[in-house]
DRENTORKOL-3810 file (N, C-alpha, C; in nm, 4 decimals):
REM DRENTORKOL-3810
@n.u->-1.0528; n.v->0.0531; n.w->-1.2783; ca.u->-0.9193; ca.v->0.0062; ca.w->-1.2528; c.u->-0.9177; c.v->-0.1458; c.w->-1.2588
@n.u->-0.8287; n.v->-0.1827; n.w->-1.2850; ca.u->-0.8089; ca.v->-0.3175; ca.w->-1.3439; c.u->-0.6956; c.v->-0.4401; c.w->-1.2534
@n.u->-0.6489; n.v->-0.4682; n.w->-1.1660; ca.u->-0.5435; ca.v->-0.5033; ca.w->-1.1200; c.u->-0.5174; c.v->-0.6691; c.w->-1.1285
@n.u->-0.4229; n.v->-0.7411; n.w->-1.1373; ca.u->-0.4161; ca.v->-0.9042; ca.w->-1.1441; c.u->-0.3330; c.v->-0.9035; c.w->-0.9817
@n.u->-0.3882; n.v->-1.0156; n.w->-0.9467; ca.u->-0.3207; ca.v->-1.0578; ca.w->-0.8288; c.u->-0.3566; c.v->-1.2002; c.w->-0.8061
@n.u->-0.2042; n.v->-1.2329; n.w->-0.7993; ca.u->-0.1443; ca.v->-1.3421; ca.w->-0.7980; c.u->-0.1819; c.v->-1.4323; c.w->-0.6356
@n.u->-0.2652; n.v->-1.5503; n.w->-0.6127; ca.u->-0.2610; ca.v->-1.6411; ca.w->-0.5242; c.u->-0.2372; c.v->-1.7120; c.w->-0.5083
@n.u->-0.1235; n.v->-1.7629; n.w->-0.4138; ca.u->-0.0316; ca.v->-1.8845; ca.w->-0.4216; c.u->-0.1278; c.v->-1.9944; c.w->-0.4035
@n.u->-0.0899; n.v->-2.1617; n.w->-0.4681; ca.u->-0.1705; ca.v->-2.2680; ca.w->-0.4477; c.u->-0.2037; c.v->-2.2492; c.w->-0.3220
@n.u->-0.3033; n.v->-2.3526; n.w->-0.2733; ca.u->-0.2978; ca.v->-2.4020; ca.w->-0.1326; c.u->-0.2265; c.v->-2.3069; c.w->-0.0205
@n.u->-0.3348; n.v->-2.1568; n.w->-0.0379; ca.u->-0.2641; ca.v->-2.0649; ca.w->0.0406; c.u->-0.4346; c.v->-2.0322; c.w->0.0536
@n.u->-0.4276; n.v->-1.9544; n.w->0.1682; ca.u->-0.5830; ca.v->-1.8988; ca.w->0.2182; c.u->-0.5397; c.v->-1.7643; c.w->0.2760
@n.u->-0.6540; n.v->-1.6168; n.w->0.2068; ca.u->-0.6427; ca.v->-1.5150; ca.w->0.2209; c.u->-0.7926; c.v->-1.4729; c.w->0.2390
@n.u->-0.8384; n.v->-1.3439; n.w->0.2955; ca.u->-0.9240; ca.v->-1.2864; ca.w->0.3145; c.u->-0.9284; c.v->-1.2323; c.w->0.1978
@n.u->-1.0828; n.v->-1.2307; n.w->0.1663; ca.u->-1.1023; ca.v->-1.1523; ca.w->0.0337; c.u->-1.0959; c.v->-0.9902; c.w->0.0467
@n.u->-1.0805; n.v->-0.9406; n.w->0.1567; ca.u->-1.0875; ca.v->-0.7822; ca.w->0.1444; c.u->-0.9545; c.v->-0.7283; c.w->0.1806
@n.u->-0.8557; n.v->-0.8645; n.w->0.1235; ca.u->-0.7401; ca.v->-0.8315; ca.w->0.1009; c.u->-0.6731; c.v->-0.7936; c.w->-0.0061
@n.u->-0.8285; n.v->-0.8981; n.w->-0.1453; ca.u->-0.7857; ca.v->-0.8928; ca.w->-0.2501; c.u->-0.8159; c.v->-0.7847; c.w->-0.3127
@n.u->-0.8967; n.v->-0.6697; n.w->-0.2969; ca.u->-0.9181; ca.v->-0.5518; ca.w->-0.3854; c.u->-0.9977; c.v->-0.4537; c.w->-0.2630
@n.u->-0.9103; n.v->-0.3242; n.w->-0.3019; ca.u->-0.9739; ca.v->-0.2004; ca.w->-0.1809; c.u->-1.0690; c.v->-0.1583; c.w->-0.2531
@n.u->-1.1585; n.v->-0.0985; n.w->-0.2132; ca.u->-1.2757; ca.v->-0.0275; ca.w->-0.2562; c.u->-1.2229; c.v->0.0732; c.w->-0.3427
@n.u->-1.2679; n.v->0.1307; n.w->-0.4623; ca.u->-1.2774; ca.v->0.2227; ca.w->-0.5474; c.u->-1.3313; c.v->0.3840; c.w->-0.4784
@n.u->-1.2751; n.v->0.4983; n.w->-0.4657; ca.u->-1.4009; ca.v->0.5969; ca.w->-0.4448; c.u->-1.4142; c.v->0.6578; c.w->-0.5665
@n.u->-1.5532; n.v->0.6305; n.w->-0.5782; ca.u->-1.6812; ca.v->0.6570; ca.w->-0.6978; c.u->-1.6227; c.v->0.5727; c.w->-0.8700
@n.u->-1.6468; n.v->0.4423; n.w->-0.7944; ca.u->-1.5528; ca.v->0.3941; ca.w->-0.9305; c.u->-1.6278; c.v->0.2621; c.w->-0.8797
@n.u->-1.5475; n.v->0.1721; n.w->-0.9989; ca.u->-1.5760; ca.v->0.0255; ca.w->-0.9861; c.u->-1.4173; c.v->-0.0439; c.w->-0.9710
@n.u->-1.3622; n.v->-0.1095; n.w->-0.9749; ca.u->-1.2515; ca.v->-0.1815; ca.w->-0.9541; c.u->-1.2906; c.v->-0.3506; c.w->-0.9576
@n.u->-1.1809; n.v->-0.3775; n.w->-1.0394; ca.u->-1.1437; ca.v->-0.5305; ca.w->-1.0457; c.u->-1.0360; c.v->-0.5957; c.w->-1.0568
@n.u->-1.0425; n.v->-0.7049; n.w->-0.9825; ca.u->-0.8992; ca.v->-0.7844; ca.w->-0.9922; c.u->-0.8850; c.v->-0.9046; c.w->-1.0329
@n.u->-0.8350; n.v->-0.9669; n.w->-1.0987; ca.u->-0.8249; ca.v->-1.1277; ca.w->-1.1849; c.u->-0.7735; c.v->-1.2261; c.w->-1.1305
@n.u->-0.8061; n.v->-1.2970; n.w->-1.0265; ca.u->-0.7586; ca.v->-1.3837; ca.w->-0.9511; c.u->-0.7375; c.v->-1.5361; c.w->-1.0312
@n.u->-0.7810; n.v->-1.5290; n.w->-1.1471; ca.u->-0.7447; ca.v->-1.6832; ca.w->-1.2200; c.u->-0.8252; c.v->-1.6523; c.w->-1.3447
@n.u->-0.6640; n.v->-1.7231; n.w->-1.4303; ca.u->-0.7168; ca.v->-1.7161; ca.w->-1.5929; c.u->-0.6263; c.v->-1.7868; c.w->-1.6486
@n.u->-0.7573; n.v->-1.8850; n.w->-1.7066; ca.u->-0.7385; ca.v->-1.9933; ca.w->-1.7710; c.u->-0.8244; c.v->-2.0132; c.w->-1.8613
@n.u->-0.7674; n.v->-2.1405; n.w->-1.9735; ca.u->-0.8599; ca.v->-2.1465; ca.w->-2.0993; c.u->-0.9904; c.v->-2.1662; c.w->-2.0738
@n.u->-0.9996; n.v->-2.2152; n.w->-1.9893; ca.u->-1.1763; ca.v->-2.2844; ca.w->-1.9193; c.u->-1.2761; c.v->-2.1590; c.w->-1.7972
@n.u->-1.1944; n.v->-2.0722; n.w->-1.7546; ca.u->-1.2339; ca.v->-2.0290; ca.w->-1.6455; c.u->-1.1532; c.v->-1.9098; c.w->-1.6167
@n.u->-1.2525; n.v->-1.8151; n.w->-1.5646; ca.u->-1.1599; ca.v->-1.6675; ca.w->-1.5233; c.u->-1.2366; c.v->-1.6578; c.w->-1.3865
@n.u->-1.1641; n.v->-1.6330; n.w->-1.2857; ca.u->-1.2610; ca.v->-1.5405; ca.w->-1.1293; c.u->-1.1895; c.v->-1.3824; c.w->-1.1126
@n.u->-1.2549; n.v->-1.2817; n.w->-1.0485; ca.u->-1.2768; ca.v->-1.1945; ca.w->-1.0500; c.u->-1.3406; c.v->-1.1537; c.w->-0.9770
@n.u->-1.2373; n.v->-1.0500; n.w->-0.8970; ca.u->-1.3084; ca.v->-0.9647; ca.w->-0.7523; c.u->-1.3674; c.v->-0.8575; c.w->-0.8100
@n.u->-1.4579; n.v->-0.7885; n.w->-0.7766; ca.u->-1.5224; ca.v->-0.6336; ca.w->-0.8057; c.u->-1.5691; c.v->-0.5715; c.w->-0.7131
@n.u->-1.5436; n.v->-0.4499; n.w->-0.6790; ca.u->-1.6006; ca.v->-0.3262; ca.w->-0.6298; c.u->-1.6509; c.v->-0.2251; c.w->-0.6684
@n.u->-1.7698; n.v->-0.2220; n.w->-0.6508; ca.u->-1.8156; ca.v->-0.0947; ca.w->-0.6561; c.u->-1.8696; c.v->0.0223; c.w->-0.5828
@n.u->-1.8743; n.v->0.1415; n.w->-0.6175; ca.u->-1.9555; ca.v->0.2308; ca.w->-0.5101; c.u->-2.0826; c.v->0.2697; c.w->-0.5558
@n.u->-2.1678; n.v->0.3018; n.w->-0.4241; ca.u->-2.2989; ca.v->0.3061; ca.w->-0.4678; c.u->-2.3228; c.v->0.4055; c.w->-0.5694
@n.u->-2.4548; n.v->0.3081; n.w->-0.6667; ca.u->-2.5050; ca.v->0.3647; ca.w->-0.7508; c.u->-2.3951; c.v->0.3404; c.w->-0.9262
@n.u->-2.2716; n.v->0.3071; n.w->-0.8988; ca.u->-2.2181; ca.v->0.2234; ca.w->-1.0085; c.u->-2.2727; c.v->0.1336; c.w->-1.0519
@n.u->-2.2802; n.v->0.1752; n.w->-1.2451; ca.u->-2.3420; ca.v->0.0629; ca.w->-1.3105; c.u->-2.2749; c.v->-0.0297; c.w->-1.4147
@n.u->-2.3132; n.v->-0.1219; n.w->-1.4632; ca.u->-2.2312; ca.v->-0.2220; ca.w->-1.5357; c.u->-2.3520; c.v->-0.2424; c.w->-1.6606
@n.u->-2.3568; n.v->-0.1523; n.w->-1.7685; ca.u->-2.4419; ca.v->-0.1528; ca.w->-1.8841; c.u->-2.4435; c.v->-0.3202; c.w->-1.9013
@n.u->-2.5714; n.v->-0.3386; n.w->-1.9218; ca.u->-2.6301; ca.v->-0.4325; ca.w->-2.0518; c.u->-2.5605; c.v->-0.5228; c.w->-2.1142
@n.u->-2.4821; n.v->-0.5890; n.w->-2.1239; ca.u->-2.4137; ca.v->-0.7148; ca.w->-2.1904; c.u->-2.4424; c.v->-0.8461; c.w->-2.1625
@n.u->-2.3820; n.v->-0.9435; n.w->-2.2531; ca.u->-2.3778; ca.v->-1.0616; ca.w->-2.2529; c.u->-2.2535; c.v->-1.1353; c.w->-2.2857
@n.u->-2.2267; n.v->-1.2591; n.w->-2.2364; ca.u->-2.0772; ca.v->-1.3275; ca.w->-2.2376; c.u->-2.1085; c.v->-1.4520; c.w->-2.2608
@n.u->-2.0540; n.v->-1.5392; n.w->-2.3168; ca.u->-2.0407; ca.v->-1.6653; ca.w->-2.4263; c.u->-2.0085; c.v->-1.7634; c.w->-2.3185
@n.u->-2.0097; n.v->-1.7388; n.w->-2.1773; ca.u->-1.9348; ca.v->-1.8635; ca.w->-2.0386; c.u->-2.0818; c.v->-1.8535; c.w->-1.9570
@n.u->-2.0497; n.v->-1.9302; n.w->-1.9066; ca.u->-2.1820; ca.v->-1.9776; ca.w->-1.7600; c.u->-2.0989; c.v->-1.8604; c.w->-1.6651
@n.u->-2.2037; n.v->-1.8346; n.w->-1.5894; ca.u->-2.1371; ca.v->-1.6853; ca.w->-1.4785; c.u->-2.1875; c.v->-1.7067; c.w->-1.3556
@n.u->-2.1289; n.v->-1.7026; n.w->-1.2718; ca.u->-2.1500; ca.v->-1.7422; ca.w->-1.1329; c.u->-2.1147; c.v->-1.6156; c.w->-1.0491
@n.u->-2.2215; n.v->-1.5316; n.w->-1.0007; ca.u->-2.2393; ca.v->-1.4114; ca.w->-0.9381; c.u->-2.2339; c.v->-1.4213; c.w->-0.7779
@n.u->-2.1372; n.v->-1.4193; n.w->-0.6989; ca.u->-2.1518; ca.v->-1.4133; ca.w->-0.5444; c.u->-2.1045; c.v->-1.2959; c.w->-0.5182
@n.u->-2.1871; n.v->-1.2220; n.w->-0.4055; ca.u->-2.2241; ca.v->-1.0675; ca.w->-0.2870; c.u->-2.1133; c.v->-1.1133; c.w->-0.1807
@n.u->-2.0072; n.v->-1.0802; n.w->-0.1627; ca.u->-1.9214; ca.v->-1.0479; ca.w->0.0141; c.u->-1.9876; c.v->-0.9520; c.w->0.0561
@n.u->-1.9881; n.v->-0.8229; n.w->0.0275; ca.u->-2.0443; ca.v->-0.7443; ca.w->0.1061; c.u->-2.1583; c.v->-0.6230; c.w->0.0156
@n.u->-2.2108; n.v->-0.5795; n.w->0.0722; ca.u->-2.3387; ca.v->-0.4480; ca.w->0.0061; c.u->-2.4640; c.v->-0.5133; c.w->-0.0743
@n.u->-2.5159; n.v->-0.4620; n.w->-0.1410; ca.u->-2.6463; ca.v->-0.5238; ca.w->-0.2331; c.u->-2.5942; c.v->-0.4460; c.w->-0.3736
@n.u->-2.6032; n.v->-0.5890; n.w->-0.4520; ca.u->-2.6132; ca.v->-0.5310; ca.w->-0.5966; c.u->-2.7645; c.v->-0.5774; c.w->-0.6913
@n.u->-2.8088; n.v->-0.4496; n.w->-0.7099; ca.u->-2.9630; ca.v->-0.4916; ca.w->-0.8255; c.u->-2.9190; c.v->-0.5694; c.w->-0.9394
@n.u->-2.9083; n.v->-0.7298; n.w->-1.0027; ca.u->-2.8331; ca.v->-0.7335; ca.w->-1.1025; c.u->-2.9735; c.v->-0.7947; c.w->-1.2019
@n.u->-2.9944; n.v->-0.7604; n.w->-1.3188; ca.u->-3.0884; ca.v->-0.7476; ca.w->-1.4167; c.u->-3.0644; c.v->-0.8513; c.w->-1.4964
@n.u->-3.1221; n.v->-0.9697; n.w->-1.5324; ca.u->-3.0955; ca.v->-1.0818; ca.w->-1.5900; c.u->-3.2176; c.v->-1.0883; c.w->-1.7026
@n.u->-3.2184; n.v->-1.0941; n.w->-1.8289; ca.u->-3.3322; ca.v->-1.1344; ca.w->-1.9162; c.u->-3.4703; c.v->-1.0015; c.w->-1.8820
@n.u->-3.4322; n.v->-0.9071; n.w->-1.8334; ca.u->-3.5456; ca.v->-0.8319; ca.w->-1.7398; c.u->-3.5624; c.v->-0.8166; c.w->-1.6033
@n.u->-3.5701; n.v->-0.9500; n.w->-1.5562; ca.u->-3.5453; ca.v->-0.9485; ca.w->-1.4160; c.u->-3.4729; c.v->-0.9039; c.w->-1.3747
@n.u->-3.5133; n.v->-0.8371; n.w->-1.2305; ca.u->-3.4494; ca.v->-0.7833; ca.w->-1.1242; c.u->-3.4414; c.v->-0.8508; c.w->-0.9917
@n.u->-3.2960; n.v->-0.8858; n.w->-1.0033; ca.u->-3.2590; ca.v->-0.9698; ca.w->-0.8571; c.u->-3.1914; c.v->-0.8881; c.w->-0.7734
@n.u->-3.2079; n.v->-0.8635; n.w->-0.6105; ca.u->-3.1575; ca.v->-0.8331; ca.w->-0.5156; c.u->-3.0459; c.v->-0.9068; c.w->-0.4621
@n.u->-2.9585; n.v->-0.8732; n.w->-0.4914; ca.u->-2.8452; ca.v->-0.9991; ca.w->-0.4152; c.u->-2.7617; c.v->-0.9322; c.w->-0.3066
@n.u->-2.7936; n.v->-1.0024; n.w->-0.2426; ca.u->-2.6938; ca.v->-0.9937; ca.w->-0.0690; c.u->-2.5804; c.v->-1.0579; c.w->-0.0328
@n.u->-2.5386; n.v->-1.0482; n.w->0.0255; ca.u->-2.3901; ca.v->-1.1264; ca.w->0.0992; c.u->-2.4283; c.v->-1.2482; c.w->0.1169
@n.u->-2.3770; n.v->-1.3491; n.w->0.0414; ca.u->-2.3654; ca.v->-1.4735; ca.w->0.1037; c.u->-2.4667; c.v->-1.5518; c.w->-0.0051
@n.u->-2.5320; n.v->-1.4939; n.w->-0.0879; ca.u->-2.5894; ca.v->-1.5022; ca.w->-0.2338; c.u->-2.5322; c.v->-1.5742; c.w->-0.3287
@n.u->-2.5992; n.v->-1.6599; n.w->-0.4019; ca.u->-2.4803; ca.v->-1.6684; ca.w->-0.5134; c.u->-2.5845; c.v->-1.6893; c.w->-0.6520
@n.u->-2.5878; n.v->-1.6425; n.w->-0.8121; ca.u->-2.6553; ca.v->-1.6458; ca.w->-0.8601; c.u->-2.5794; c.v->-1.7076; c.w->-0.9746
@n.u->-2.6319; n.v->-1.7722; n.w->-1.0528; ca.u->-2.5712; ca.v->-1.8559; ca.w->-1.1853; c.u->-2.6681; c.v->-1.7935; c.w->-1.3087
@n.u->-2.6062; n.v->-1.8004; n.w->-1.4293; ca.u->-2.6907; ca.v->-1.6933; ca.w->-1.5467; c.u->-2.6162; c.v->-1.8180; c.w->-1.6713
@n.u->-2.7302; n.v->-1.8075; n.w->-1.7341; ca.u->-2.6843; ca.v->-1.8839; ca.w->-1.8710; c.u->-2.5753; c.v->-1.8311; c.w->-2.0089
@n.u->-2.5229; n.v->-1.8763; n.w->-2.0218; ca.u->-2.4448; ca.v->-1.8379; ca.w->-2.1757; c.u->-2.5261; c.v->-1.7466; c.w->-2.2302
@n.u->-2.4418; n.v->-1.6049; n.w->-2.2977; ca.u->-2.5746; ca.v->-1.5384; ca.w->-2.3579; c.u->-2.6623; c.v->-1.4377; c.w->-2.3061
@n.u->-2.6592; n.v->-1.4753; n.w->-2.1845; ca.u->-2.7776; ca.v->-1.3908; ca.w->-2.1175; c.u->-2.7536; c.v->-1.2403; c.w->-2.1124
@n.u->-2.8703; n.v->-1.1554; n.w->-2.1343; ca.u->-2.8583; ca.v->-1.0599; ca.w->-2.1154; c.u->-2.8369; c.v->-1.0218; c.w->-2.0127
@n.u->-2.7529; n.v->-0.9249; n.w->-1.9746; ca.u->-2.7476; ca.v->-0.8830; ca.w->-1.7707; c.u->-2.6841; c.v->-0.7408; c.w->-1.7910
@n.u->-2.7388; n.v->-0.6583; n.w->-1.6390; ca.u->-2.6236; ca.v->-0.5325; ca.w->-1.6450; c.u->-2.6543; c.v->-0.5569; c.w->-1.4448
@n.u->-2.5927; n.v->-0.4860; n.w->-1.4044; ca.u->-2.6169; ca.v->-0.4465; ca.w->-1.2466; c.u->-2.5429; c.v->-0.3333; c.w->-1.2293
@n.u->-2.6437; n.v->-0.2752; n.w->-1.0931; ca.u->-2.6276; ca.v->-0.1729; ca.w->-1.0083; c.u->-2.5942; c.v->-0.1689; c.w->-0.8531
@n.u->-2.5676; n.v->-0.1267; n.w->-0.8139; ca.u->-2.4585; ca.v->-0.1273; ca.w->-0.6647; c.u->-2.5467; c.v->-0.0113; c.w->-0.5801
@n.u->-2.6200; n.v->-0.1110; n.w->-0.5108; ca.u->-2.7517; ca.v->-0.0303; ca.w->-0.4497; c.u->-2.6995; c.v->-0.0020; c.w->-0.3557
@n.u->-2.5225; n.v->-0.0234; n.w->-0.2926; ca.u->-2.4869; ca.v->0.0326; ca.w->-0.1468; c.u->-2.2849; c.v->-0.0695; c.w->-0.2319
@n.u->-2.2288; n.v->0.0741; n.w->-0.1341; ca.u->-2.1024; ca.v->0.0335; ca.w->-0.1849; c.u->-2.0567; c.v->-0.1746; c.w->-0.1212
@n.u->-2.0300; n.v->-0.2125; n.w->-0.2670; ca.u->-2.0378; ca.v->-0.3466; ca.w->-0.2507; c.u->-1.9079; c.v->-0.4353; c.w->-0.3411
@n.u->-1.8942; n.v->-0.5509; n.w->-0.2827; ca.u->-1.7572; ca.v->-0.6206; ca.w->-0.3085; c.u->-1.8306; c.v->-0.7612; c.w->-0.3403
@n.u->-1.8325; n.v->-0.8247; n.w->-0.5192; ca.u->-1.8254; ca.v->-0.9289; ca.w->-0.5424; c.u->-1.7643; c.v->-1.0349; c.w->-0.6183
@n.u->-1.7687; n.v->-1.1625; n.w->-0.6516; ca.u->-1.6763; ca.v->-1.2536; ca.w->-0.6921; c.u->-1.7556; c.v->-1.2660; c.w->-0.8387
@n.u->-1.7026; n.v->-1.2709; n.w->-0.9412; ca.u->-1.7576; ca.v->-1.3533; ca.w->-1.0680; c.u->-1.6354; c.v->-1.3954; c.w->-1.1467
@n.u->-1.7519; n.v->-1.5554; n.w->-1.1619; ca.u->-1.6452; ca.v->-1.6498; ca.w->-1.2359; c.u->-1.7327; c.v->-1.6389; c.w->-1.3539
@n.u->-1.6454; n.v->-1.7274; n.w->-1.4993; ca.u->-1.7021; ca.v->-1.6974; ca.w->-1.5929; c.u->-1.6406; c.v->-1.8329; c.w->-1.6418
@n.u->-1.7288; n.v->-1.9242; n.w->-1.6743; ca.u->-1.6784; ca.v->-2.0638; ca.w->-1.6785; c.u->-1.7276; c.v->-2.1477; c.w->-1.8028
@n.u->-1.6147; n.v->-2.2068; n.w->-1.8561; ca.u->-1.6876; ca.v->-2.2386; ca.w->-2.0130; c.u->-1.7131; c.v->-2.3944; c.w->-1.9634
@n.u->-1.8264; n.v->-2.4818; n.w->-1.9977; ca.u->-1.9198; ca.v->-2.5652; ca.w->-1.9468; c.u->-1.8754; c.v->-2.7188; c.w->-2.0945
END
């Protein structure tokens, strides 16, 4: 599921306002899109996966809540709440949702 939601400037909201959990799904919401930069809430439930790809922007991966396994070049990173991981242009990546989990990715052209 896919949803856009709109945040007023200079307004402050809880993020587990911005997207409910999925059951047995993934879910996302588009909190900003622009020529330079997109952010993006996601949920998933455990054991949801996100195949193998790569994207042409710098990606900035932060955990609110659960653990996601996310696979970079091979590697396997554990990421937790309060985490934040950066991946190069290009890079290969997929992740898995080792416990139902809620995170932010931006995708930022450099």
């Amino acid at each position: 599921m896919n949803y856009k939601v709109t945040i007023e400037k200079n307004t402050r909201i809880p993020y587990t306002d911005l997207l409910a959990f999925a059951d047995n799904g993934i879910a996302s919401s588009t909190l900003l899109k622009t020529d330079t930069a997109e952010v993006c809430v996601m949920t998933l439930d455990e054991g949801e996966e996100i195949s193998e790809h790569a994207v042409p922007k710098e990606v900035l991966i932060q955990v609110f809540e659960g653990r996601i396994a996310f696979t970079i070049d091979g590697e396997i990173l554990d990421i937790r709440p309060g985490e934040i991981v950066r991946m190069a242009p290009q890079a290969p990546h997929s992740l898995r949702a080792l416990e139902p989990s809620r995170m932010m990715l931006s995708l930022l052209s450099v």
